[in-house]
C-alpha positions in Angstrom: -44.7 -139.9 40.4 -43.3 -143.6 40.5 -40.1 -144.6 41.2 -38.9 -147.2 39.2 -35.7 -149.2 40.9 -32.8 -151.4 38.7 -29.9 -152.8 40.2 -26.8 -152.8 37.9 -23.3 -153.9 38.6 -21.0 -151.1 39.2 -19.1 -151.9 36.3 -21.7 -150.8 33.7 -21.6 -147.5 34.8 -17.7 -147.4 33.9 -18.0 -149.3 30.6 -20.7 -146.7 29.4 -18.4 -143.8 30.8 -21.3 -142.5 32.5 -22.5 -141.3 36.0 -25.8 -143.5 37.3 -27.6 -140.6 37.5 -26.4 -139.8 33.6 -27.0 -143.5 33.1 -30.4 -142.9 34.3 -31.6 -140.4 32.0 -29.6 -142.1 28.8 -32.0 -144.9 30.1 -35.1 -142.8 30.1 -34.5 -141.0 26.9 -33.5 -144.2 24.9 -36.5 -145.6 25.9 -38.8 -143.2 24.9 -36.8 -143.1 21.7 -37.7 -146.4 21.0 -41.4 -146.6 21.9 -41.6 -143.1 19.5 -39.2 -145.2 16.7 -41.9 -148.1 17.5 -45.3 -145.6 17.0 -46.1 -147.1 20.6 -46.2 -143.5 21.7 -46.6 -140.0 20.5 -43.8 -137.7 20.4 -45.6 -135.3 22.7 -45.9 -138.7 25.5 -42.4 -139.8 24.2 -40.5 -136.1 24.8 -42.7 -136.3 28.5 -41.4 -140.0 29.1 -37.5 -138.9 28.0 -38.2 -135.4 30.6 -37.2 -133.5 27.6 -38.9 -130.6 25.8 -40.4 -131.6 22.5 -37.7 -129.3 20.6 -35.2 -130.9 22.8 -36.9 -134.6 21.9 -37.0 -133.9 18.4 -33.0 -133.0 18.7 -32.5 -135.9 20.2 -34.3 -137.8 17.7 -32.2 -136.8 14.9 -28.7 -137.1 16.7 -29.7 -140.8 16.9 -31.1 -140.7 13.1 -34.5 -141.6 13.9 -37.1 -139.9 11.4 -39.6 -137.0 13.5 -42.3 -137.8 11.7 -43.5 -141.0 11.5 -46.3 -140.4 9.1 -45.9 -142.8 5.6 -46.0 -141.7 2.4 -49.2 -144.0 1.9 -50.7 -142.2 5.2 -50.6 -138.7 4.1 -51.7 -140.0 0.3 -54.9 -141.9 2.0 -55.6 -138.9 4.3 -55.4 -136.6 1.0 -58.0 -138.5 0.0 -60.3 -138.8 2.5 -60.0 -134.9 2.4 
């Protein structure tokens, strides 16, 4: 595994009323949350990036209103198609 290091001032830590090491993981889950929102990665790489289940990604997906699926309506019309 790599270890990733940021220094922050100790002052964000109280600001976001949270601990570094729940700092940390807000980090890593609203990062995967964006590269999912994005379509930069899958859900499946996105819930292993966040150290979350899927079921536990896909919660956390809609407590920050970001759609589970990312498929368009035009997608799933061409691929009805091409079926």
């Amino acid at each position: 595994m790599t270890t990733i290091a940021y220094d922050f001032e100790p002052g964000v830590f109280g600001a976001l009323r949270l601990s570094p090491a729940e700092f940390a993981r807000e980090m890593r889950i609203a990062a995967a949350v964006q590269w999912y929102a994005q379509g930069r990665v899958s859900q499946g790489r996105a819930a292993e990036i966040a150290d979350l289940c899927r079921a536990e990604f896909i919660e956390e997906l809609f407590r920050r209103k970001v759609p589970a699926c990312q498929v368009t309506a035009e997608d799933l019309a061409e691929e009805l198609r091409d079926s």
